[in-house]
C-alpha positions as CSV (number, residue, x, y, z in Angstrom):
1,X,14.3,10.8,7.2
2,X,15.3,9.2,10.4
3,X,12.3,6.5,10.2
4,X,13.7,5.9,6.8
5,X,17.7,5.5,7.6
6,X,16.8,3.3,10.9
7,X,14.9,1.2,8.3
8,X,18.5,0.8,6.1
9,X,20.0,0.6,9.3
10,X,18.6,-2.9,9.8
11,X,20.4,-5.0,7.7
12,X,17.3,-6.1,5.6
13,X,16.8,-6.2,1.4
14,X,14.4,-3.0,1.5
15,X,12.5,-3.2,-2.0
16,X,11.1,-0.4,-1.6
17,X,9.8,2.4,0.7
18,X,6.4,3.6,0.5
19,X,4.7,7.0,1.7
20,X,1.0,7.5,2.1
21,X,-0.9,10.5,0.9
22,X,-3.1,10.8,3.8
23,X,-6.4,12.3,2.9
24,X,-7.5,14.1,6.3
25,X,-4.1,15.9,5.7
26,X,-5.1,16.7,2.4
27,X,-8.6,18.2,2.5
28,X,-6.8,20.1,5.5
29,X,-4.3,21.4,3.1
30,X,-7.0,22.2,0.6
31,X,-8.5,24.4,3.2
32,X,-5.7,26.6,4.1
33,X,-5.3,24.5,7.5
34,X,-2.0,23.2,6.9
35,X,1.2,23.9,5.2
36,X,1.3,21.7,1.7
37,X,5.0,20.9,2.3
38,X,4.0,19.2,5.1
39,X,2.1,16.4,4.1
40,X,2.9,16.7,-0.1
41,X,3.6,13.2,-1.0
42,X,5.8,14.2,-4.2
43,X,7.8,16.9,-2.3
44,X,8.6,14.0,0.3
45,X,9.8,11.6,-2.0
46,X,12.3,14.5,-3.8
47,X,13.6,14.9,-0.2
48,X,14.2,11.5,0.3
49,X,15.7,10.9,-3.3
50,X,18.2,13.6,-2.5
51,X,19.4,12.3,1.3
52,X,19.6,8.6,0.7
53,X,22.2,7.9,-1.3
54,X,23.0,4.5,-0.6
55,X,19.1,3.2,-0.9
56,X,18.9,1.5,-4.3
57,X,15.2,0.4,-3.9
58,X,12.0,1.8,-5.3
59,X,10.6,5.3,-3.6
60,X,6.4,5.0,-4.3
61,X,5.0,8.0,-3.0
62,X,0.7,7.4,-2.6
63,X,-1.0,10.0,-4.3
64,X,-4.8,10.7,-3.8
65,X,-5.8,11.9,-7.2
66,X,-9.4,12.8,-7.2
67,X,-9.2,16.6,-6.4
68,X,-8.0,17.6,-9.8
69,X,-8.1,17.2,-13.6
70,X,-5.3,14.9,-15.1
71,X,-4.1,17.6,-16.7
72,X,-3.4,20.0,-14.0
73,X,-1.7,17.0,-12.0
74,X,0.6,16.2,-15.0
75,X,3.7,18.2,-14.5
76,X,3.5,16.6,-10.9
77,X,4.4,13.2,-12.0
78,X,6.5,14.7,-15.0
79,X,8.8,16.0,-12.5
80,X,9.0,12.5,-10.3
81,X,10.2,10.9,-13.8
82,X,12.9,13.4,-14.3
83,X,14.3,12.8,-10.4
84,X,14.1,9.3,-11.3
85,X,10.9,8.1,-9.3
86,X,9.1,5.7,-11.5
87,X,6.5,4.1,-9.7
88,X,3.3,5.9,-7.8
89,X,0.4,4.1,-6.4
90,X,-2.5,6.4,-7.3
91,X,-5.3,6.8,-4.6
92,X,-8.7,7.5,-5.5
93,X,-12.2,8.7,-3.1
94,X,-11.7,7.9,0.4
95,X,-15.5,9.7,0.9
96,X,-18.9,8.8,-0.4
97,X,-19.0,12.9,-0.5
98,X,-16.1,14.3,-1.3
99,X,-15.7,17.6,2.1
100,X,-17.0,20.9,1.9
101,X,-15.1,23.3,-0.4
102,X,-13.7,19.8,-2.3
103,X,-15.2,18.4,-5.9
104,X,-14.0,15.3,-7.7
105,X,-12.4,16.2,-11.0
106,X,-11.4,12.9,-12.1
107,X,-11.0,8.8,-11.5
108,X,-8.5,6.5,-10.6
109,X,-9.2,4.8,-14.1
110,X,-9.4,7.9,-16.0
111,X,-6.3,9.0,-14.4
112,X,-4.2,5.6,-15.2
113,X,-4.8,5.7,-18.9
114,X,-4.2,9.7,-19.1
115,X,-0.4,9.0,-17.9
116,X,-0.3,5.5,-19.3
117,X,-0.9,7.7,-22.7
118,X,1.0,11.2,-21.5
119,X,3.6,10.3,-19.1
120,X,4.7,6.6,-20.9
121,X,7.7,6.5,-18.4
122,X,5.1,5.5,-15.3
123,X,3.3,3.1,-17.7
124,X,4.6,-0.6,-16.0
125,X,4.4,1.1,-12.9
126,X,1.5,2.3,-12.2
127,X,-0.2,1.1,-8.9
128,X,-3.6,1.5,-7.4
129,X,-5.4,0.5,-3.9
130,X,-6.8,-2.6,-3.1
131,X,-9.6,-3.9,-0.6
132,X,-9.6,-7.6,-0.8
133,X,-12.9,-7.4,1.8
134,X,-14.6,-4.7,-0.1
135,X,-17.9,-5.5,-2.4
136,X,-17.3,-5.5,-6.0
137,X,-13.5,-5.3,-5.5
138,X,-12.8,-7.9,-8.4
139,X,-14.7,-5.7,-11.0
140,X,-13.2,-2.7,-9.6
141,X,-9.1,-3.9,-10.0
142,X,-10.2,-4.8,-13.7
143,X,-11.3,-1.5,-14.5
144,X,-8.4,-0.2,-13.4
145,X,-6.1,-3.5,-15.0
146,X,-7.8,-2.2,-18.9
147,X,-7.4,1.6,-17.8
148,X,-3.6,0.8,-17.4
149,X,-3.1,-1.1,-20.3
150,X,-2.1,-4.4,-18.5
151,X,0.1,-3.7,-16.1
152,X,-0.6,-3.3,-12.9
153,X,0.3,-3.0,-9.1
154,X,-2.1,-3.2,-6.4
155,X,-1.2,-2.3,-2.5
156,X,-3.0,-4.2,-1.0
157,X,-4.6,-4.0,2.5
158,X,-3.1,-5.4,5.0
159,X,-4.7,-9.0,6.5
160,X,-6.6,-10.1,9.8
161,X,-7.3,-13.5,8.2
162,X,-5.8,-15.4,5.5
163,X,-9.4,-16.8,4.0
164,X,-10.7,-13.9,3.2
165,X,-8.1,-13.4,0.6
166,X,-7.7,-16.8,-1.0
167,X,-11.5,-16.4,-1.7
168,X,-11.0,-13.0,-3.1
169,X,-8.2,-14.5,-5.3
170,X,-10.6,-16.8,-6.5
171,X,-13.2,-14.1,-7.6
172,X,-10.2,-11.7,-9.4
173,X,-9.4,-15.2,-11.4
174,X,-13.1,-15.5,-12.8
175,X,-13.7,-11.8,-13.3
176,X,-10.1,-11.7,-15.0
177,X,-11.1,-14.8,-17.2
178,X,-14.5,-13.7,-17.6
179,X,-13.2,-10.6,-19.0
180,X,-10.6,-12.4,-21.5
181,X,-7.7,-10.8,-19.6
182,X,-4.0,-11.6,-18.0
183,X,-4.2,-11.9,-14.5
184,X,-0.7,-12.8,-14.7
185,X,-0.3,-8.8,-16.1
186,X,-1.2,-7.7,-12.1
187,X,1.0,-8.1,-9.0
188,X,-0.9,-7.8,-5.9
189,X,1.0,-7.2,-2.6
190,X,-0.4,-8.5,0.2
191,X,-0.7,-5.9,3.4
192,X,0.9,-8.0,6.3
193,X,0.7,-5.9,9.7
194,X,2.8,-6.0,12.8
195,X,-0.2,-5.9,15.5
196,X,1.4,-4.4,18.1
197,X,-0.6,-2.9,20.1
198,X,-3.2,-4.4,22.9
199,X,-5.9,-2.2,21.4
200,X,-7.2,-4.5,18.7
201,X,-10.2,-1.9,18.1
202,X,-7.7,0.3,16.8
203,X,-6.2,-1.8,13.9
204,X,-10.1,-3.1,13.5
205,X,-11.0,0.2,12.8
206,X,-8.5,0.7,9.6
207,X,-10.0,-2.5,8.4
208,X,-13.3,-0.7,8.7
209,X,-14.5,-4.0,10.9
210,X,-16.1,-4.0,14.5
211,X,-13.1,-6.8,15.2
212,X,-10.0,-8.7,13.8
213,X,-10.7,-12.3,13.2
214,X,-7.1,-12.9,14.6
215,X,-8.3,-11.4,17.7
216,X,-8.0,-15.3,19.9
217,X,-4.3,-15.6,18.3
218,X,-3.1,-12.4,20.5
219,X,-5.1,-13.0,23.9
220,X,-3.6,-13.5,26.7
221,X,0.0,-11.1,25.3
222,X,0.4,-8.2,27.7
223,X,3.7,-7.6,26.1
224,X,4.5,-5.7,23.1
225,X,7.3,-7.9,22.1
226,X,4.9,-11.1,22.9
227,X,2.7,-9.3,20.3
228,X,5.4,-8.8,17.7
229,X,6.7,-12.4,18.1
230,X,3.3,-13.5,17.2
231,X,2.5,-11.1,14.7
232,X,5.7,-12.8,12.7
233,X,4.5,-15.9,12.8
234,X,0.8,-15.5,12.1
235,X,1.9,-13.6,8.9
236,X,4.6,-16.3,7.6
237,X,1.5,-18.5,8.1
238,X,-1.0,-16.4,5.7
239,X,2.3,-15.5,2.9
240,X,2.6,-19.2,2.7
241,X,-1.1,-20.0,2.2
242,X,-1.6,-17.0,0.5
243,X,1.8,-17.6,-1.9
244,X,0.7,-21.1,-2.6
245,X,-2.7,-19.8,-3.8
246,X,-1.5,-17.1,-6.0
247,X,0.5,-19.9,-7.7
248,X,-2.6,-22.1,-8.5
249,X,-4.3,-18.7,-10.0
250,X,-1.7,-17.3,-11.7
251,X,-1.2,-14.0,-9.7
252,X,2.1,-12.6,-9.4
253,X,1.8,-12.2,-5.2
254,X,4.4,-9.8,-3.3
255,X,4.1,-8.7,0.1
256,X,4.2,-5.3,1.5
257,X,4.8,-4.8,5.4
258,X,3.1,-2.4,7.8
259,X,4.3,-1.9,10.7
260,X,1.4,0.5,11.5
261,X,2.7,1.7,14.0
262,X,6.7,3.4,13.9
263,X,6.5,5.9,16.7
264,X,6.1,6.1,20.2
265,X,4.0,9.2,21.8
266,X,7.3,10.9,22.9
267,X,8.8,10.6,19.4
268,X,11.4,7.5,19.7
269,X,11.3,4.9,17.4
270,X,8.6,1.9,17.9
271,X,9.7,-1.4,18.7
272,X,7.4,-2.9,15.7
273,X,9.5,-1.5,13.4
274,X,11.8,-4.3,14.5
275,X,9.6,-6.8,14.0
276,X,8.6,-6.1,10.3
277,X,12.5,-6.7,9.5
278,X,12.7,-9.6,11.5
279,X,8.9,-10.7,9.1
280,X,10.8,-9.1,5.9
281,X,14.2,-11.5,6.4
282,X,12.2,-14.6,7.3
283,X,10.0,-13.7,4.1
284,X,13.2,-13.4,2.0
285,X,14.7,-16.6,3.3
286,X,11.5,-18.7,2.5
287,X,10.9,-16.9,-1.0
288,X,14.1,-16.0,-2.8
């Protein structure tokens, strides 16, 4: 709650706030490990609908959707239509194997078209996960585009290199065309990170790469605030390129910002917080 009101705090548009069902926390909770109201996704969301009053944005909780049958999940996102929440990004198998005592019950795809037919309220507003890097991707987001009817909204992962994701913009197009169907009907919003920290290993790592290819652009910053300065304008750089190319393609591009890191060790609020509003008002002024 305090993360989010500093975030209101900051005299920036907020479009929307956007919670993470994080799936170590929820094999954990499947175990017995740890309390479900810690680290329920929905439950946090009706919290925050209930103590922000004056946030008139979108609240998309993440949900990781695998563990259990559509059915059994239903009255889950019933209840986030009634408080109002119409949007959910739906998360599907972050293992190969799914943990010990775990099974997969259902898909990401199967689970689009079950509330795009059951719970109609969620249907232009259904959003999955997207890996602009990963093998296949392009197939993968068109599976999911037919499961949801049309519509839909991809988070996607946050960028090292701009390249990477004008070519992957190019291989959506084809598969999109290939397929006979309107790419204009997705909106893709593009991950940009605040790399704050000196430890590029670390934010390597949740790219699943041995390094960042921006690596050269923060050598030589011992600062944390040199790091942020830079991190503002290397991402301007990749939403304009990036922005220009979703134009030529006919992709609806928005941009989602990560600070990745909001909290110091002893609990106070992280400078890089900061530094995504300062990337989220020089974003506005260049694209409104």
């Amino acid at each position: 709650m305090e993360t989010a009101r500093h975030y209101l705090d900051l005299r920036v548009r907020v479009a929307g706030l956007h919670h993470s069902d994080l799936d170590r926390y929820e094999v954990k909770r499947r175990g017995g490990i740890t309390p479900s109201e810690r680290y329920d996704s929905f439950d946090y969301l009706h919290v925050l609908k209930r103590n922000l009053h004056r946030f008139f944005g979108l609240l998309v909780p993440h949900r990781v959707v695998v563990y259990e049958t559509p059915e059994a999940q239903e009255p889950g996102f019933r209840r986030l239509v009634e408080a109002g929440i119409t949007s959910v990004v739906l998360v599907g198998k972050p293992y190969n194997v799914p943990p010990e005592g775990s099974f997969y019950r259902t898909t990401v795809e199967d689970m689009l078209t079950y509330l795009t037919v059951r719970v109609p309220a969620l249907a232009n507003n259904l959003g999955v996960i997207g890996i602009h890097v990963r093998q296949g991707e392009p197939e993968r987001i068109a599976n999911k585009f037919e499961a949801a009817g049309g519509e839909l909204r991809v988070m996607g992962q946050f960028m090292d290199d701009a390249d990477a994701m004008i070519a992957f913009m190019d291989r959506l197009a084809q598969e999109f065309e290939r397929r006979n169907l309107e790419l204009g009907g997705v909106e893709w919003n593009v991950g940009l990170a605040i790399f704050a920290l000196k430890k590029e290993a670390f934010y390597a790592t949740l790219l699943r790469q041995d390094s960042l290819a921006c690596e050269d652009r923060f050598r030589g910053l011992e600062s944390v605030e040199a790091r942020i300065d830079e991190s503002v304008r290397m991402n301007l750089e990749f939403a304009e390129r990036v922005r220009e190319k979703g134009e030529q393609v006919g992709l609806d591009i928005g941009f989602s910002i990560q600070p990745l890191i909001e909290r110091r060790p002893d609990g106070s609020l992280h400078p890089a917080i900061y530094g995504a509003a300062e990337l989220a008002k020089a974003l506005e002024r260049r694209f409104s």
